[in-house]
C-alpha positions as a printed NumPy array, in Angstrom:
array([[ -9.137,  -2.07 ,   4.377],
       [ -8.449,  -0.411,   0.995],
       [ -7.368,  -1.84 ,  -2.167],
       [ -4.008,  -1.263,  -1.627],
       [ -3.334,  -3.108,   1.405],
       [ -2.139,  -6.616,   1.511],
       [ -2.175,  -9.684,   2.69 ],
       [ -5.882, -11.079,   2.728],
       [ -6.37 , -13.282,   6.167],
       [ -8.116, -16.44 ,   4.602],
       [ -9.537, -19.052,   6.342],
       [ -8.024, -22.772,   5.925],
       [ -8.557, -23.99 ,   2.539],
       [-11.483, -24.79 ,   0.498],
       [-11.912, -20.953,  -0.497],
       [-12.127, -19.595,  -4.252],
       [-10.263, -16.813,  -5.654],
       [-11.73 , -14.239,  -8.205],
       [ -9.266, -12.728,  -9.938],
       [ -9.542,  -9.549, -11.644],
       [ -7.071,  -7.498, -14.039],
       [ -6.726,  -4.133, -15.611],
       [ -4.133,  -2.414, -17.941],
       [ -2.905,   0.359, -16.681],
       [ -2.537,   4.29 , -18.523],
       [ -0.375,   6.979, -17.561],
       [ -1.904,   9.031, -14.848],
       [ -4.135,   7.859, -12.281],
       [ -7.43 ,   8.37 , -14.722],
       [ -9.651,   7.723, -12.03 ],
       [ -8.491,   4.156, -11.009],
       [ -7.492,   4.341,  -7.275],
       [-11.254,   5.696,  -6.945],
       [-12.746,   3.033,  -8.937],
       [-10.938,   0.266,  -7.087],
       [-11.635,   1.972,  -3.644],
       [-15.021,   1.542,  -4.879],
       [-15.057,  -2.386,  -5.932],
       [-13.258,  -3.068,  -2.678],
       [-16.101,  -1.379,  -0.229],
       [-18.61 ,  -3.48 ,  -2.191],
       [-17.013,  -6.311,  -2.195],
       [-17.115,  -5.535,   2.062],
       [-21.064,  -6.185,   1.576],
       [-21.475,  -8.975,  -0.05 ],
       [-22.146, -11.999,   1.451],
       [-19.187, -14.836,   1.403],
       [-16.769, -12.244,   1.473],
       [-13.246, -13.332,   2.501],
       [-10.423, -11.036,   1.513],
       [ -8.615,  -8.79 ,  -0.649],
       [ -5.407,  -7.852,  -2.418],
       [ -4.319,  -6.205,  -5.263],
       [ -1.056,  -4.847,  -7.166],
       [ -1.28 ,  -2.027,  -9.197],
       [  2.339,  -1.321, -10.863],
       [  1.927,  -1.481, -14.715],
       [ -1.046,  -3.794, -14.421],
       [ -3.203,  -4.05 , -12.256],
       [ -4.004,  -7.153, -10.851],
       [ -6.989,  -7.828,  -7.442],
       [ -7.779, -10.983,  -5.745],
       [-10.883, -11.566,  -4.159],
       [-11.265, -14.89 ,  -1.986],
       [-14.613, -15.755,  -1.489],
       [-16.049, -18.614,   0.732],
       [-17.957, -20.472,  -1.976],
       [-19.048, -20.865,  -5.765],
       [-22.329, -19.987,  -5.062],
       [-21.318, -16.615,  -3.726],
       [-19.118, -15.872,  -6.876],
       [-22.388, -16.483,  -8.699],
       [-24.033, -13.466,  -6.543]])
């Protein structure tokens, strides 16, 4: 899954979502690899749910993870 597809499958509530937000420049400037990048980590970590992001004029990526504890991580 890359950062540019949607919608993450999450499980039946209680879940967290990290939310994470970037202003966007003209040109690409090395963005599509960086979040390519945050999105195959994010894979590896334990209590790893789901992902999805938007990327027109800001960008915006949700991460839902299965507990507080493995925000903390």
């Amino acid at each position: 899954m890359s950062a540019s597809d949607a919608i993450a499958r999450t499980p039946k509530p209680p879940y967290y979502a990290v939310i994470f937000t970037s202003a966007r420049t003209d040109g690409d400037n090395g963005y599509a690899a960086a979040a390519d990048r945050m999105v195959e980590l994010a894979h590896q970590q334990p209590g790893f749910l789901g992902i999805e992001s938007a990327r027109e004029g800001v960008g915006i990526t949700v991460c839902y993870r299965d507990s507080l504890e493995s925000i903390a991580a």
